[in-house]
N, C-alpha and C positions, 0 to 999 in steps of 0.2 A: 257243260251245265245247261240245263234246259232252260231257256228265257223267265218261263214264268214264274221259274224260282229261287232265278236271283237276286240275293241281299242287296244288289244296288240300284235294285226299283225301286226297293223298299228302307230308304234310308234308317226311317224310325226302328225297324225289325232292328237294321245292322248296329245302331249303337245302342242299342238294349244289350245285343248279346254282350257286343264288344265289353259294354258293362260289367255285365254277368260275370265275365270269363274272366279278367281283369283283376275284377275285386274278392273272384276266388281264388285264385292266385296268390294274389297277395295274401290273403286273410287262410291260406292251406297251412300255413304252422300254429294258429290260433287253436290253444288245448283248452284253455281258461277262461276264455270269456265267448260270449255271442252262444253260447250252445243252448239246445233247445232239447229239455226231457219232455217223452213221451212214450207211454207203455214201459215204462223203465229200459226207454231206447235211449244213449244221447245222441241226438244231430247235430252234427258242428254245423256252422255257419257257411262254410266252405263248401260243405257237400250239398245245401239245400239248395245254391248257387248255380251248385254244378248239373243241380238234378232239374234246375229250371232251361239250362242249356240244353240237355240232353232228351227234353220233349220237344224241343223248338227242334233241333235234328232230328227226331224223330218226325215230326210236321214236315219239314224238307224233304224227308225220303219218301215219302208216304205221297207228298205232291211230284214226285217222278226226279228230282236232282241226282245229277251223278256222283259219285265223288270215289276218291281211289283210297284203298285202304294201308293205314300209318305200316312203317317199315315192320317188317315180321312180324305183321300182325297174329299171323294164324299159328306161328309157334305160343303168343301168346293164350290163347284162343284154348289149343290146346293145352299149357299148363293149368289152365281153369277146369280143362274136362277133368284131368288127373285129380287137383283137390277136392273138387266135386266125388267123384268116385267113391276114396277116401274117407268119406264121411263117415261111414258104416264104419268104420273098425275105431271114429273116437270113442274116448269114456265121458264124452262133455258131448251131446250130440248136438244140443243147442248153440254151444259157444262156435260148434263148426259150422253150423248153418250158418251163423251170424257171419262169420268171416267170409263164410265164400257166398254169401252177399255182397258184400262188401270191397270182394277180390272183384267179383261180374261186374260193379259201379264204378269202380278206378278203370276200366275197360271200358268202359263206356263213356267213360269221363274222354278216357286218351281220342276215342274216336270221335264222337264229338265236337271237341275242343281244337283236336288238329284239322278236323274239317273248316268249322269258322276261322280259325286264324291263318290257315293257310290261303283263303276265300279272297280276304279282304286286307288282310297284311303284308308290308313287304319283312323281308330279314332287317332291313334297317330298323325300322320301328317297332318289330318285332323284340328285337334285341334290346331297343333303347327300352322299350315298355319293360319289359322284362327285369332290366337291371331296377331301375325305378322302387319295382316292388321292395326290392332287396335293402334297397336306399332306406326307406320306407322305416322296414322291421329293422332296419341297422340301428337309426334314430332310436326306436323305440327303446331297443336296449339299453344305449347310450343313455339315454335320458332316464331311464330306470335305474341303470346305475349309482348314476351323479346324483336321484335325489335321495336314495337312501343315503348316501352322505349327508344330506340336510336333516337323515329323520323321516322321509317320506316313502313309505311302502307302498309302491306303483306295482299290483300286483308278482312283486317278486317273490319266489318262491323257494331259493335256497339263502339267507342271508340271516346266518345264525353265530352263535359265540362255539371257539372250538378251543380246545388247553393251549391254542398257539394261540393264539388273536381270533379277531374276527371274520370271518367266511362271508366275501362278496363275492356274486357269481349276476349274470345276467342272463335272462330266460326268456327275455321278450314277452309272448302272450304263450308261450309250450310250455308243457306239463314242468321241465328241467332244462337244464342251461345245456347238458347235452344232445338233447333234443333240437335246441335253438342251435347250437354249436354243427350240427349236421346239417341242420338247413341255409347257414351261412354260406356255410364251406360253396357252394356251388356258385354263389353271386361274385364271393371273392376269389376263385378259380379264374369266372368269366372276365373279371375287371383285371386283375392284375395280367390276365394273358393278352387280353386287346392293348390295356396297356403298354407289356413289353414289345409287342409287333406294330404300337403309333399306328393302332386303326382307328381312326375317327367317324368311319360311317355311321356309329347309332349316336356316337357319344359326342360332342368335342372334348378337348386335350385336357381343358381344366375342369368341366361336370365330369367327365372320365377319374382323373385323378380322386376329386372330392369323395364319388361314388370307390376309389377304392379303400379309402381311407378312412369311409363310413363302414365299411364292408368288413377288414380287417382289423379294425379297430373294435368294434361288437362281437369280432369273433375271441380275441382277447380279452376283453372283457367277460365272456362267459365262463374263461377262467375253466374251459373245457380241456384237460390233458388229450383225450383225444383230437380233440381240434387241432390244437398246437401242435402237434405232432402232425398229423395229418398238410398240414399247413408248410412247417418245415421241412417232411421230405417233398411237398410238390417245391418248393424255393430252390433244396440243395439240385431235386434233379434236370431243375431247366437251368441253372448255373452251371451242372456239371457238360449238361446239350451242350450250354451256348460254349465252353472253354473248350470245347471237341471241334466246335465250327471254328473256334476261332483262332486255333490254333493252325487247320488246313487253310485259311485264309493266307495270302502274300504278304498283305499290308495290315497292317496291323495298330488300330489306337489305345492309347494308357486311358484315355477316359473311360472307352468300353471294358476293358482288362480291369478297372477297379468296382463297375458295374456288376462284373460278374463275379469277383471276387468279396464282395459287399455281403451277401446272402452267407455264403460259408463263416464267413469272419466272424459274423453275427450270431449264427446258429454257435460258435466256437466259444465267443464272449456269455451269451447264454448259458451253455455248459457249464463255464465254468465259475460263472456267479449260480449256481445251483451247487454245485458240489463244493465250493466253499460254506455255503450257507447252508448245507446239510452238517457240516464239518464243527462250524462253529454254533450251531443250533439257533437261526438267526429265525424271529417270528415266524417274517412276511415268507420267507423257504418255506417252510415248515406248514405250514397254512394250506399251500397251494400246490404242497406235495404229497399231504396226506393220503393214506388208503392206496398208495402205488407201489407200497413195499418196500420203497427205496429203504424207508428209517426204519423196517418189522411191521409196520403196519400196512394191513392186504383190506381195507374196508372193501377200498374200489376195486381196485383189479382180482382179487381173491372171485368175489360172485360171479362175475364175468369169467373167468377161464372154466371154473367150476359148472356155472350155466351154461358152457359152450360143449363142454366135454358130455354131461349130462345131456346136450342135443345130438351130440355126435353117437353115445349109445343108444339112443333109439332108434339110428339110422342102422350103423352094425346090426342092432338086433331085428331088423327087418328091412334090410335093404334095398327090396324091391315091391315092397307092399307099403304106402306112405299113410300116416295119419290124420291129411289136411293139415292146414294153420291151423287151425282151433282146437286139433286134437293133439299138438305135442304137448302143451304144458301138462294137460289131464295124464299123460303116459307117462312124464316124469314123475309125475306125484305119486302114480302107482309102484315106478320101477324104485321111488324114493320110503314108502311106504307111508307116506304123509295125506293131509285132508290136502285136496286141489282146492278147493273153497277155500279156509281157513288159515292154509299154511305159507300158499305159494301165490297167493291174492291172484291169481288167474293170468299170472306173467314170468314165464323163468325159461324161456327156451333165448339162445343169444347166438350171434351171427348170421346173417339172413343163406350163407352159400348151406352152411352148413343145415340152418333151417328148412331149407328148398330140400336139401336132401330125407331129410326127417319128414317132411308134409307131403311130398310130391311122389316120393319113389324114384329109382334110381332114374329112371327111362324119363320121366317128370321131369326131375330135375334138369338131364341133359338138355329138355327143351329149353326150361326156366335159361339157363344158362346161353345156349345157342340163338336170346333172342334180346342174352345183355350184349352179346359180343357183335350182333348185329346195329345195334344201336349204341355200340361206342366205336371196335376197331373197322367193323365192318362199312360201317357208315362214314367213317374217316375215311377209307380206301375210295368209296363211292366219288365222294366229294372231292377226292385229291387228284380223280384222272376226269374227270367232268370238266371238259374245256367249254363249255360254254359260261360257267362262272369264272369271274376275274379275282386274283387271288384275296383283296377284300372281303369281297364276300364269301367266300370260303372261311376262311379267318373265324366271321362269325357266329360263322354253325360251329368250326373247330373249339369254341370259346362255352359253349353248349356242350358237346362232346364231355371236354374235360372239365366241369363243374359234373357232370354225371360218373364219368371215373373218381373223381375226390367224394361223391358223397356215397358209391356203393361201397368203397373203401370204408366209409365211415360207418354205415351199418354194418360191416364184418363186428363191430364193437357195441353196438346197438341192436335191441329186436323192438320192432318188427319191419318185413319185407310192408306192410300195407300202409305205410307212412303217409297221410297225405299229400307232402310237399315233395315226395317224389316222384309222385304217379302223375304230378302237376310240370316237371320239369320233363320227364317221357313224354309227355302231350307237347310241350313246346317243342322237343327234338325232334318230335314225330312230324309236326307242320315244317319245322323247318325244313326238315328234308323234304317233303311236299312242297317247297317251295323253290327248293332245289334246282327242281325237276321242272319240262315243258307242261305247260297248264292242256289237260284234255280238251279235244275241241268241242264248239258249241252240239248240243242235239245231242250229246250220250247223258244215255238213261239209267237208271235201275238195275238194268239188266247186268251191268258191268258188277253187281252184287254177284251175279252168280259163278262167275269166274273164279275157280277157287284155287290156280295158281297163285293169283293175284296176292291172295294173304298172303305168300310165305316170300315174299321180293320187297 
């Protein structure tokens, strides 16, 4: 890094940004409030944040700083040229412009963002800051919750009367509780895994604990079936790990052996307070299983396999020619025969793998894809034979890692790919793994821009 434009000359610069970043982060699942319309634009709060960052790195590169580019970047890079392309063939030429806008600024976000925090953070604080956030919106929900028990409607947004009872759900400040329900998933990934591995580097024992119990407990509360699910197979399959390990063990403790037999038990007892209370047609069942089919009723799951199958023939029907993000919904409406405006309010394409397929074109997609498995198994393998980190700190990239596997699982159920709160946890994996790695020596410039292996490692 060139001297003169380093963040730790310049203190005031460095906790502006740190600001910036920080409190976009946090504030990246905020659907409902702080937004700003202009030109019949909305600007979330999160992005104005992020775009104040992204000129200050801008000013750095521009003043000669070096810095190396977030893991696979340039397959990223690439699936932007491919939507880009694309554009020409939507029937909404506008709404595709808008998106892949909007795809080039989460790009810009991730480089940016993994630039400063790789800079001036280590993975402890990194980590500790991180989880914070999550604390944060955990509360929130929580406390949204509880006060509509009192009667108080803190901006909630699903909490209405249904033929079974009443419908509480918790949303935090996003659009729907499954929205909130997806962006939990990764904080309570990260907590409960440091948790089970007793790393205490970002956390201690008992703000670790608390912070999971904030975490999983708002994730519950949003009363999100995908979540729950999502939640329960991450629980049964490190239960199922750790009974594999611990079985090849010699020695063997009943404390640990009930530990792991806790989670099944649970998931078991669960079941079957559900199928009792489908059985005996009990409210509070009935309530919080609505639209899953279980009882005939397909509210929820019905649109979603339908919205997914409906992405999936657009793909079929042009496999290697893609219609951007912004043009699959306009293609469904046509292949559906319906107004896109009126009929399908400008959102019905579901699953993002499948989405990638339908937007990007085949060749597109393989990248889309070739630059998540970089950034989850790939990045895992990186990390796991890098003997210059000690297994701590491995731990809490790995703990990052998989909050990123639970939540692209959870968009298979959810659209869209252009989420903010995910493009905000890729910026964090991306530094971390920057941080990983030996810091470049003093006196490289710019020019390390031009390297264009460099994007694809």
């Amino acid at each position: 890094m060139a001297s003169k434009s380093k963040l730790s000359d310049r203190p005031f610069l460095k906790n502006t940004v740190s600001a910036l970043i920080w409190t976009s982060i946090m504030t990246s699942s905020f659907d409902v409030v702080l937004n700003l319309e202009a030109a019949g634009v909305t600007f979330r709060f999160t992005q104005l944040l992020a775009a104040a960052v992204i000129v200050l790195f801008a000013a750095e590169a521009i003043r000669g700083a070096a810095f190396r580019f977030p893991v696979s970047f340039g397959y990223l890079v690439l699936v932007f040229l491919f939507n880009t392309v694309w554009i020409y063939r939507s029937r909404d030429t506008g709404n595709a412009i808008g998106y892949d806008l909007w795809l080039a600024f989460n790009l810009l976000e991730i480089l940016a963002f993994s630039y400063f925090l790789s800079l001036y953070e280590t993975l402890d604080s990194l980590l500790q800051k991180y989880i914070v956030c999550f604390d944060i919106l955990a509360a929130v929900g929580i406390l949204q919750f509880l006060l509509e028990l009192a009667g108080i409607r803190f901006f909630a947004m699903q909490f209405y009367e249904t033929p079974y009872g009443f419908y509480r759900r918790a949303n935090g400040f996003s659009y729907e509780p499954s929205y909130y329900a997806t962006y939990m998933l990764m904080g309570c990934g990260a907590c409960l895994y440091l948790l089970e591995k007793k790393n205490h580097l970002a956390m201690g024992k008992r703000m670790l604990c608390v912070s999971a119990v904030l975490n999983v407990g708002a994730l519950i509360l949003s009363t999100s079936r995908m979540g729950w699910l999502i939640l329960i197979a991450y629980l049964m399959s490190r239960s199922a790990l750790g009974m594999v390990r611990y079985c090849q063990r010699r020695a063997h403790s009943k404390a640990q052996l009930v530990r792991l037999l806790a989670a099944p038990l649970l998931v078991l007892l669960l079941a079957s307070v559900v199928i009792l209370g489908l059985r005996q047609g009990n409210s509070l069942v009935l309530v919080y299983t609505q639209g899953l089919g279980l009882g005939g009723d397909m509210r929820s799951a019905g649109p979603r396999i339908t919205a997914l199958l409906d992405t999936w023939t657009i793909f079929k029907n042009s496999p290697f020619q893609g219609f951007s993000l912004g043009g699959i919904d306009s293609e469904i409406a046509c292949i559906k025969g319906l107004s896109y405006a009126t009929e399908l309010n400008g959102s019905y394409s579901m699953c993002v793998s499948v989405e990638a397929l339908a937007a990007y074109g085949l060749i597109g997609a393989i990248l889309f894809f070739k630059y998540i498995y970089d950034t989850t198994v790939g990045c895992y393998c990186r990390i796991r034979t890098a003997e210059h980190l000690e297994a701590g700190k491995k731990q809490l990239i790995y703990a990052l890692l998989l909050g990123h596997v639970l939540v692209f699982m959870a968009l298979q159920f959810n659209q869209n790919i252009l989420r903010q709160p995910y493009w905000a946890h890729l910026a964090v994996i991306s530094a971390a793994e920057l941080l990983s790695t030996t810091k470049r020596e003093e006196g490289q410039r710019k020019a390390y821009l031009l390297r264009i292996p460099a994007l694809f490692t």
